[in-house]
C-alpha positions in Angstrom: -7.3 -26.1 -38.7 -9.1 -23.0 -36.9 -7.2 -20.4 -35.7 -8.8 -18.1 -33.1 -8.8 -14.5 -32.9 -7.1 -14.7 -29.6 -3.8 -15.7 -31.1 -4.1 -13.2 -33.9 -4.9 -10.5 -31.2 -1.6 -11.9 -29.3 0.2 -11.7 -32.1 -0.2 -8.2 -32.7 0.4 -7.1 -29.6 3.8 -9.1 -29.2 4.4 -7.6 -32.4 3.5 -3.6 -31.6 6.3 -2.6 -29.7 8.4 -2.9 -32.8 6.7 -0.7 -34.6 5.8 1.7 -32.0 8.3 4.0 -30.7 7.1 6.7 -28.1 10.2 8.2 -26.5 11.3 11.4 -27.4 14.2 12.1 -29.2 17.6 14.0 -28.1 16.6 17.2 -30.2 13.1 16.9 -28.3 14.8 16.2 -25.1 16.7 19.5 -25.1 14.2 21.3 -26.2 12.1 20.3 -23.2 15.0 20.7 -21.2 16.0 24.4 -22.1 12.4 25.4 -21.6 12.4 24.4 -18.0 15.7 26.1 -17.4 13.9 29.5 -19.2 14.1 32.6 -17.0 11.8 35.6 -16.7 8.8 36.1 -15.3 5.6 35.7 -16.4 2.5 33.2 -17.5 3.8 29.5 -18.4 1.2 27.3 -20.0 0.7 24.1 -21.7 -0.6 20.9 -21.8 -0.3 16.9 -22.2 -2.6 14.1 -23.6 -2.0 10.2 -22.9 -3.5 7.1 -23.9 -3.7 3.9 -22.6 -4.7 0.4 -24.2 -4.5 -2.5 -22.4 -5.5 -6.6 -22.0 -5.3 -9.6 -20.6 -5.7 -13.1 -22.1 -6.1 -15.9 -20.4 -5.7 -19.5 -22.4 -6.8 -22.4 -20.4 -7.2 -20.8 -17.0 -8.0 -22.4 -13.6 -10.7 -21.7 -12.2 -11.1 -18.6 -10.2 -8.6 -17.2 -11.7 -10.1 -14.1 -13.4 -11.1 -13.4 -16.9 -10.2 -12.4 -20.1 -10.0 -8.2 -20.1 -9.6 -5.4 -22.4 -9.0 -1.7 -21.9 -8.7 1.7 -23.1 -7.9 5.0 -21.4 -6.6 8.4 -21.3 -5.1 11.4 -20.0 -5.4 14.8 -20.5 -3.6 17.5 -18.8 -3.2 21.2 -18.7 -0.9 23.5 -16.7 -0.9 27.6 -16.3 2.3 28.9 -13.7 2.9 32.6 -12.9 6.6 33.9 -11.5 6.8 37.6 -10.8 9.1 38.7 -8.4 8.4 36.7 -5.1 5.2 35.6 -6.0 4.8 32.0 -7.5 1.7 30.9 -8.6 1.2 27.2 -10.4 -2.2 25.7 -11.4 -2.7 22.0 -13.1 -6.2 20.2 -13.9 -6.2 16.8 -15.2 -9.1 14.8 -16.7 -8.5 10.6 -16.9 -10.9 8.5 -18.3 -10.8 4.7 -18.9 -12.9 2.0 -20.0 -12.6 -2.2 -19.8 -14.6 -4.8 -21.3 -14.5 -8.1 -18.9 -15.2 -11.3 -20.6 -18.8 -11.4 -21.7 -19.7 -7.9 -19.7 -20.6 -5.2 -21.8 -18.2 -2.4 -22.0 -17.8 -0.6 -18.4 -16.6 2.7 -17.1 -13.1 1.8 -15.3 -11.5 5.5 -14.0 -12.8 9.0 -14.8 -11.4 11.3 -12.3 -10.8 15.1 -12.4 -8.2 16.7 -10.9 -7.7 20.3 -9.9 -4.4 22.1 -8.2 -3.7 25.5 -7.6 -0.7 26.4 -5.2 0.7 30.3 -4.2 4.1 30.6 -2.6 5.8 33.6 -1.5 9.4 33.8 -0.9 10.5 35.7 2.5 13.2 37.8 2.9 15.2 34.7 3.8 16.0 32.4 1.5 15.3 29.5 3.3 11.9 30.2 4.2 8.7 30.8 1.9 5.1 30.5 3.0 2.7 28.3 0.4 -0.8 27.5 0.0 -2.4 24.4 -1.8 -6.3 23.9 -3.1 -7.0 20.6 -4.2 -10.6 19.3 -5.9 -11.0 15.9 -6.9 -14.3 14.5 -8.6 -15.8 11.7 -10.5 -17.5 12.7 -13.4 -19.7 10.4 -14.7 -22.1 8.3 -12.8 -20.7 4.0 -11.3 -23.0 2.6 -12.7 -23.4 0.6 -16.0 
């Protein structure tokens, strides 16, 4: 008897989530918590990195119904805020990539976008009124095709 790579792939993916855990813990949690309720004024900076694996495995499917697919992909981000006074200033750029294999395709480019934010606020003399402004880029950085 033959088993395919297929199930064994299956298999370990059924079995990941038991080994994997990716939540933060309540120590980390307050941490994270306490640093977002920090006062003062001043430069805030840091940062975030993500990845992504993914697939899809079709056994016996109809036809039309799509093809067997795998994936992998990440995210980095980076952040840089300024508070002084009335003057609020927060910047973010983000970088995603991803790539997928479908079937018997070679492997493909399947996201890459960058992402650029800065926003300025100004609180008024009121406190229900501020005035803001928001620049946005967006961009593909790598060329469609294969």
């Amino acid at each position: 008897m033959r088993i395919s790579t297929s199930f064994f792939t299956a298999l370990f993916v059924l079995a990941l989530p038991f080994f994997i855990a990716a939540q933060a813990g309540d120590d980390r949690l307050k941490e994270l918590q306490d640093a977002s309720k920090k006062e003062g004024e001043g430069w805030v900076t840091g940062g975030a990195i993500g990845l992504d694996f993914a697939q899809l495995m079709m056994a016996n499917p109809r036809v039309g119904s799509g093809d067997n697919r795998i994936a992998f992909g990440g995210l980095g981000n980076l952040y840089a805020n300024y508070t002084k006074g009335r003057h609020i200033w927060s910047n973010n750029a983000s970088l995603q990539l991803a790539v997928q294999k479908l079937a018997d395709i070679d492997w493909q480019k399947s996201l890459d976008v960058l992402r650029v934010n800065s926003q300025y606020g100004y609180k008024t003399g009121n406190e229900k009124w501020s005035i803001a402004g928001l620049l946005t880029f967006e961009s593909l950085t790598m060329p469609t095709y294969p």
